[in-house]
C-alpha angles and dihedrals in degrees: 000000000000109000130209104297093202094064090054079082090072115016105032109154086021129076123211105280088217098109118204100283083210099075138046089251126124125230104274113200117212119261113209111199122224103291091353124135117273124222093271084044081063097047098058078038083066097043098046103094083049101053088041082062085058092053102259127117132211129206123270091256087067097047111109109254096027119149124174132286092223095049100114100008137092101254125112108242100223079062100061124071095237101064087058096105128191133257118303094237079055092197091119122056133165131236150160118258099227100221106060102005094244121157116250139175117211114197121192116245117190122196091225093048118121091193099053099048119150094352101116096046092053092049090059092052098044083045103056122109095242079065113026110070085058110121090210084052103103103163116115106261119229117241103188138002103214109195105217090184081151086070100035091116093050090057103265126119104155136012101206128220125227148175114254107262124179138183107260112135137180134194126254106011090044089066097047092046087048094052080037089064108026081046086054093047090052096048089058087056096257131126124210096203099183107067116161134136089271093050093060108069130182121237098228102185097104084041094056105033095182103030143263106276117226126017115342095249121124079213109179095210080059115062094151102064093063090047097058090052118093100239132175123200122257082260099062090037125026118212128222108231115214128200101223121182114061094169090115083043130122123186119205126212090229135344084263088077121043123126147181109277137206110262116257117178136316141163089226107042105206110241085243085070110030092092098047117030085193089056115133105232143170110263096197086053092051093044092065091054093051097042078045092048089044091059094051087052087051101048090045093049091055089041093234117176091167096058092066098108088071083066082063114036090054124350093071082072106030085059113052116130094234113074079212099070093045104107126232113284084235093054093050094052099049090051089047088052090049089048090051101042080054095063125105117234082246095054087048098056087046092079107039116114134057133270114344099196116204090236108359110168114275102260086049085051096058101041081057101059095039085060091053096047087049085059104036085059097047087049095067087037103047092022121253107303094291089183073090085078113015117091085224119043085186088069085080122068139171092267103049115129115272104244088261091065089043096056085038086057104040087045089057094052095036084052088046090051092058087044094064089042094065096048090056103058089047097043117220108344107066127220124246095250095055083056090056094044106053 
């Protein structure tokens, strides 16, 4: 019997201890075998032929009556794709959309919620097609609005569609994507109010041209399954970052009327509300300390030194205390445009590559340094990552010209230019040097 799917946010391997207090039996927690379904596993397990009749298809694991390829046979099951489970809040889980094959990931919203608020609401506005096509526009569109009106009384309205998105991150483009679309929501009058490293996801489909096999997952018990995928790095193929999660988020009607709110949920409380968890507070002003405080998180985790003069050219700023003293989204991006446009080719290259680790082991080391030559090569080849400076990063692809093919190119128009100039000025019968020329 399908349970209450709202609960799964909290209490997702766990039931209620309660007991029935209508019969003589004890409170029973749930056991969850090595590499078995969880409770929230179940519950998708319920809904899959459902969702199969809306066109969406689950993986194998979630079919009802699976049991595991590797069950009598001699495989280990952390090497087959069907012991990969989902999240333990199991609210997300990925899927193929039936009619083309495209990878999709569905996510549970629920009307009494708290958590998940205005999000759906929001996700309608920023998806329209009045919005959507918008380069500046960095909020994950919604692909399909599925009514479970079956499961309403266990606490479920919608399950949403999305695109796959992973968490994969680089240096310099990521931050100015991140202040791009945070600077775009704010300018149609919507906070996002919970920014954090897990809320900003990577759309991987020019990464990964033909697909990831197996389930979407960047599983770190399962290495192989990365390594049989066609990728291309975020140089040859710059990705679109998207902001997912808009359960903290409030959408005004015009700039005129915005107000304080009362504060929801967030991974990074702002200081204005860590002594009263009723206080009324600006949610713009607290979205620049949490997208600041993401890209900390981000620098540290890479273990960037390098990376330190963002601290200053605009932490510094994205971080006070006072709301007051955060400067505007739009102002931040524009400072961070101007840093950037400032840097040399050679300080840019300075700071491709991933982590570079003090001490890291030998073979890490290597591996290291055979990334950042890789990079260091295609940056001469593709350019440096011009998304930096460009309004639509989807305007380069992999197969865009080295910049050899592109002067060759622009000095054979340009050639060709003068060469119909000439003609002109000579009527028909062309001079020798236009020949030449074109």
């Amino acid at each position: 019997m399908l349970v209450n799917l709202t609960m799964k946010k909290q209490h997702p391997v766990t039931q209620d201890p309660t007991g029935d207090p209508g019969t003589s039996e004890p409170p029973v927690d749930l056991y969850v075998p090595p590499y078995g379904r969880t409770e929230a596993e179940l519950n998708w397990s319920a809904v899959q032929p459902y969702l199969q009749s809306r066109g969406y298809m689950l993986r194998p694991r979630y079919h009802p009556g699976w049991v595991g390829s590797w069950v009598g046979t001699k495989k280990k099951p952390e090497k087959c794709v069907d012991s990969i489970g989902i999240s333990e809040h199991g609210v997300v889980i990925n899927a193929i959309r039936m009619r083309d094959g495209a990878p999709v990931l569905l996510k549970i919203w629920s009307s009494t919620s708290a958590q998940d608020g205005n999000e759906l609401a929001v996700l309608q506005y920023f998806s329209d097609p009045a919005r959507s096509g918008d380069p500046d526009n960095r909020c994950v569109p919604l692909l399909d609005t599925i009514d479970m009106t079956e499961w309403q009384e266990r606490g479920v309205d919608y399950v949403l569609a999305f695109e796959v998105g992973g968490d994969a991150f680089v240096a310099n483009p990521d931050f100015e994507r991140f202040l791009q679309g945070l600077a775009y929501m704010h300018s149609h009058n919507v906070f996002h109010g919970d920014i954090h490293p897990g809320n900003i996801r990577m759309d991987a489909k020019n990464v990964f041209p033909k697909g990831i096999p197996g389930p979407y997952n960047f599983h770190p018990d399962h290495p192989l399954l990365m390594k049989q995928a066609k990728r291309f790095n975020t140089m040859q193929a710059p990705p679109k970052y998207y902001y997912i999660d808009f359960g903290s988020s409030t959408m005004f009607p015009s700039y005129e009327e915005r107000k304080l709110v009362q504060f929801n949920a967030a991974a990074f409380i702002p200081p204005e509300c860590k002594n009263d968890a009723d206080a009324l507070y600006d949610g713009f002003k607290a979205d620049i300390l949490q997208l600041g405080a993401t890209i900390t998180i981000l620098i540290r985790a890479c273990d960037r030194p390098e990376l330190n003069w963002v601290i200053y050219a605009l932490l510094s700023r994205m971080l006070k205390r006072d709301p007051e003293e955060r400067p505007p989204i739009e102002a931040l991006a524009t400072a961070f445009r101007e840093v950037l446009r400032d840097m040399s080719n050679r300080e840019m290259r300075q700071r491709l590559s991933w982590t570079k680790k003090a001490s890291p082991p030998f073979p890490l080391k290597v591996r290291y340094w055979f990334d950042y030559l890789g990079l260091w090569w295609q940056s001469f080849r593709y350019g440096l990552p011009d998304d930096i400076l460009l309004n639509d990063p989807s305007e380069l692809t992999p197969t865009r010209p080295t910049r050899r093919q592109a002067a060759n190119t622009a000095d054979r128009e340009a050639k060709q230019r003068l060469g119909c100039i000439r003609e002109t000025r000579t009527g028909s019968s062309a001079s020798p040097t236009s020949n030449r020329l074109s």
